[in-house]
C-alpha positions as CSV (number, residue, x, y, z in Angstrom):
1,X,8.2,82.2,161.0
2,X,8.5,78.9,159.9
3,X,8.2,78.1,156.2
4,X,8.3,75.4,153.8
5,X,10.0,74.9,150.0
6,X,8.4,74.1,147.0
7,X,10.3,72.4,144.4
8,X,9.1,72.9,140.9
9,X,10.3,70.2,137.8
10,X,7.9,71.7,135.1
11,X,6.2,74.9,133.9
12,X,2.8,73.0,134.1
13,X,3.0,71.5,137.2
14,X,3.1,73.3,140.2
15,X,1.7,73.9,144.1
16,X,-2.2,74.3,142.7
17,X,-4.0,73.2,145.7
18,X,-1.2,72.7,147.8
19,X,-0.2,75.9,147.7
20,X,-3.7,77.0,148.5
21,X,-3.8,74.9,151.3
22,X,-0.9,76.2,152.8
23,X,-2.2,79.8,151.7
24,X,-5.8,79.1,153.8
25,X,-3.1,78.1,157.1
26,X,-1.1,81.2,157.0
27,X,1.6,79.2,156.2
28,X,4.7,80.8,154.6
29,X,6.8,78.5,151.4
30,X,9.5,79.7,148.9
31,X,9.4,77.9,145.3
32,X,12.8,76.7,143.2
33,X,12.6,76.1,139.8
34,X,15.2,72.7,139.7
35,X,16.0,73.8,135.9
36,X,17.1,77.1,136.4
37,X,18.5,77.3,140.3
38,X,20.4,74.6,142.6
39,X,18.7,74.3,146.2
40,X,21.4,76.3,148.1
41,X,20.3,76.3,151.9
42,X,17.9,74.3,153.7
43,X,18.0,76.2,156.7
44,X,14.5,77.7,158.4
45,X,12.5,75.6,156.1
46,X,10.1,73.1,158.4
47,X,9.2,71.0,155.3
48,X,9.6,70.5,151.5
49,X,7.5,69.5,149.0
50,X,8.5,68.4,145.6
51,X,6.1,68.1,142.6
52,X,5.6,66.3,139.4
53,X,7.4,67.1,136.0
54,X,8.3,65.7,132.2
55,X,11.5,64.2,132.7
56,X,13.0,60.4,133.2
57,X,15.0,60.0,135.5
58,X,17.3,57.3,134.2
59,X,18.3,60.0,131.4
60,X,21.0,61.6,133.6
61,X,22.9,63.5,130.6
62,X,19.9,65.1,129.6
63,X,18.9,66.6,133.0
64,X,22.0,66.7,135.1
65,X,20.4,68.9,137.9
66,X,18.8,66.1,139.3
67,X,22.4,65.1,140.8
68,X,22.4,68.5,142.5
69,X,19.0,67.8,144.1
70,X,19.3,64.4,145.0
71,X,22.0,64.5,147.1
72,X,19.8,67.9,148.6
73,X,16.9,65.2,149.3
74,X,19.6,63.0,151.1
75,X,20.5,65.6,153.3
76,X,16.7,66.5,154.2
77,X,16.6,63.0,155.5
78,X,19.5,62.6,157.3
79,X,18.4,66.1,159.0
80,X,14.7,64.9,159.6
81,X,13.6,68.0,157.1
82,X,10.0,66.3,156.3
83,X,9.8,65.7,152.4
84,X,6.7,65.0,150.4
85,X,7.7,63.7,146.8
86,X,4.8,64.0,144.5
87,X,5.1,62.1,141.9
88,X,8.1,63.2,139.9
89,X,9.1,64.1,143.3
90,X,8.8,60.2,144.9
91,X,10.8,59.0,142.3
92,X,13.6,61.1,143.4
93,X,13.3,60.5,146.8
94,X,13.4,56.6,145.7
95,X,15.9,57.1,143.6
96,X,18.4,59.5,146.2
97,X,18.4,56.5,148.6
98,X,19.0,53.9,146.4
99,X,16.1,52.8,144.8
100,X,15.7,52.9,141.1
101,X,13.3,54.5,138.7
102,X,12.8,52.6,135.6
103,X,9.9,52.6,132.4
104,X,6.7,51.3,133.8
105,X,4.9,48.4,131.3
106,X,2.2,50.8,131.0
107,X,1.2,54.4,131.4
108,X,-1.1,55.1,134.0
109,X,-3.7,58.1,133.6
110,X,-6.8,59.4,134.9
111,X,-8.4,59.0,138.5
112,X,-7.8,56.3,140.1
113,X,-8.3,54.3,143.7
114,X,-5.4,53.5,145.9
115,X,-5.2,51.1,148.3
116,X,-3.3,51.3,151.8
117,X,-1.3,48.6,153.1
118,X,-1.3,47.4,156.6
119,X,1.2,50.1,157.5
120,X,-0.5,52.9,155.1
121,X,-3.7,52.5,157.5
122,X,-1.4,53.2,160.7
123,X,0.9,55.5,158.7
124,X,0.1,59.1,160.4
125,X,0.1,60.8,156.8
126,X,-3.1,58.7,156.0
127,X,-5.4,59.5,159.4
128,X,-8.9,60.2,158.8
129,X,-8.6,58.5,154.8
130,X,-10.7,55.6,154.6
131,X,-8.1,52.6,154.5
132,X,-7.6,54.0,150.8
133,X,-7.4,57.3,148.3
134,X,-8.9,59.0,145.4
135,X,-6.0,60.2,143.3
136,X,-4.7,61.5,140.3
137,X,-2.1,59.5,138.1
138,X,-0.1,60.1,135.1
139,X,3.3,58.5,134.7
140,X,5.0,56.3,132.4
141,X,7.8,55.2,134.8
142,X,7.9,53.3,138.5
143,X,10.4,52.6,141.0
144,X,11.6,50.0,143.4
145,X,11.9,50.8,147.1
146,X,14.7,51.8,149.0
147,X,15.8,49.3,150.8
148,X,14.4,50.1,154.6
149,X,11.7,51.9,152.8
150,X,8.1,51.3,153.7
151,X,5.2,50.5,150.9
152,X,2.0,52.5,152.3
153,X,-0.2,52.4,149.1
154,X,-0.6,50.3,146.6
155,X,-2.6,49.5,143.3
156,X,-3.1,46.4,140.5
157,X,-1.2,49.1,137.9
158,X,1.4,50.1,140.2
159,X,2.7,48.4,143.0
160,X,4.7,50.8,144.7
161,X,1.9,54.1,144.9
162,X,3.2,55.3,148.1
163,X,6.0,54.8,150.7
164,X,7.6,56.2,153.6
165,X,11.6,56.5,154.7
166,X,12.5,56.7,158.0
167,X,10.2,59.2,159.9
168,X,9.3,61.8,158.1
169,X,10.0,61.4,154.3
170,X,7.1,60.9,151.7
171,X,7.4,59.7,148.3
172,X,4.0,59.4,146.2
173,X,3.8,58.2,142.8
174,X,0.7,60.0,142.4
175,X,-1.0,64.0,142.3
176,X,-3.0,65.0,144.7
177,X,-2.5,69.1,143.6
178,X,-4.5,69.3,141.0
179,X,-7.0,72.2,140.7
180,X,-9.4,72.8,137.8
181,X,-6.6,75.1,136.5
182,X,-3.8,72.5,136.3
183,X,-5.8,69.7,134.8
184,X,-7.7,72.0,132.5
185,X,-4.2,72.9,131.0
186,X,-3.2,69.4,130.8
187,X,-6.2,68.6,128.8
188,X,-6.1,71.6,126.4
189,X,-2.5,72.9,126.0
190,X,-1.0,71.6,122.9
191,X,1.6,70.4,124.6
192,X,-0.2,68.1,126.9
193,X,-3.0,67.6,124.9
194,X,-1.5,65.3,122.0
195,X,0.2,63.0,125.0
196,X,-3.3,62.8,126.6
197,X,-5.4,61.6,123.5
198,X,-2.5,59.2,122.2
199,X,-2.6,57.3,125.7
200,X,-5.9,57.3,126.0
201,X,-7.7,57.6,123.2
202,X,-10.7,59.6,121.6
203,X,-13.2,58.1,124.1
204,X,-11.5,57.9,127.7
205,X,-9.8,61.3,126.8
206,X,-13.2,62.7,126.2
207,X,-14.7,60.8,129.3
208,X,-12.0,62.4,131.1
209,X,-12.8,65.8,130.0
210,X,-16.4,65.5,130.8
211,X,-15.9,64.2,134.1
212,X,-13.0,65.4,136.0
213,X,-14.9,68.5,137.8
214,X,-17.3,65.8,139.5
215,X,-14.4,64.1,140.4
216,X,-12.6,66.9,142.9
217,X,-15.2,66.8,145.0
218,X,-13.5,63.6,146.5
219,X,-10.2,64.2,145.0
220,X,-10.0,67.2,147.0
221,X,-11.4,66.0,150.2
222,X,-8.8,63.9,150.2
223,X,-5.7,66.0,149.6
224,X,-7.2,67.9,152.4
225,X,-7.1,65.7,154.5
226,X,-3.8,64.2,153.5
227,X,-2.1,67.7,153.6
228,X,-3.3,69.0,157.0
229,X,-1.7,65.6,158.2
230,X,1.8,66.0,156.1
231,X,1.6,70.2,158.0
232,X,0.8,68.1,161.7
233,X,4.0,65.8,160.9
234,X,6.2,68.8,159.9
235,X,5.0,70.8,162.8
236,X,3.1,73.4,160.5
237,X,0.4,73.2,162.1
């Protein structure tokens, strides 16, 4: 049976509706928590997906299993293992090719539109989005592209939202897992919560909170969509 891997960054921040997407397919995934295990064979998995997490990637003594996993993420792509990086997980696929992540000049939270470029709207990943996506964003860092990489998606905060490397590997700088478990513990944990409210504020933080269940009806129409393409590409489906 074919299967796909999950590669987890961050206690708070796993597969959500990913992994209940792949659940509703019958489809098959192992998980790897990057802080406690290396990725030690790639074999029989059909595709990997790596999520968000906490960490910066230019502070390599601090978190020196990313070396491990990025040279893993250059051998998915030379073996045309499709990869989806979300988030955390673009930057390393950015950053495993050449590219380099670096502090943003803002932090960018909340909702937002993103817009496909003239390849994004061709791009098979996108098929059936309307020439742009409702997503969810929270970083504090960006990335340049690889060079032979292709922008897809693109916003006025972040330039480089999504792109694509060679065939089949994904790199996007935003979520598209999030279930009303995920974000409600993003919101309330004390761990999250003090982040949230000193980005945002009293009042956006508290818009947010009011209105983030009316916004996965889209959201999540659009992951959908999204997904069941990235499953097509890896032959999942």
């Amino acid at each position: 049976m074919k299967r796909a891997l999950f590669l987890y960054h961050a206690w708070d921040n796993h597969a959500a509706l990913v992994g209940a997407i792949l659940d509703e397919h019958h489809i098959a995934y192992d998980t790897i928590d990057i802080e406690k295990e290396p990725i030690s064979d790639l074999s029989g998995y059909a595709a990997v997906i790596a999520f968000g997490g906490y960490q910066n990637l230019y502070e390599r003594a601090r978190y020196p299993y990313f070396i491990q996993e990025e040279k893993q993420i250059r051998l998915m792509v030379e073996n045309d293992i499709p990869y989806l990086g979300i988030c955390l997980g673009s930057q390393l696929l950015a950053n495993a090719l050449g590219g380099q992540t670096r502090p943003h000049t803002l932090t960018e939270i909340g909702f937002v539109n993103v817009q496909f470029t003239h390849e994004g709207k061709h791009d098979p990943l996108f098929v059936g989005l309307p020439g742009w996506q409702r997503v969810f964003n929270w970083h504090e860092d960006t990335f340049d592209l690889p060079s032979g990489a292709i922008r897809l998606a693109t916003n006025d905060a972040t330039e480089n939202q999504a792109f694509r490397y060679g065939q089949r590997a994904y790199g996007l700088q935003y979520h598209i897992e999030l279930d009303e478990h995920t974000l409600d513990t993003w919101l309330h944990h004390p761990s999250t919560k003090g982040q949230l409210l000193s980005e945002l504020g009293e009042d956006e933080y508290t818009a947010l909170e009011k209105t983030y269940l009316r916004e996965f009806e889209l959201y999540h129409e659009h992951t959908r969509i999204l997904m069941n393409n990235f499953l097509r590409i890896s032959n999942l489906l």
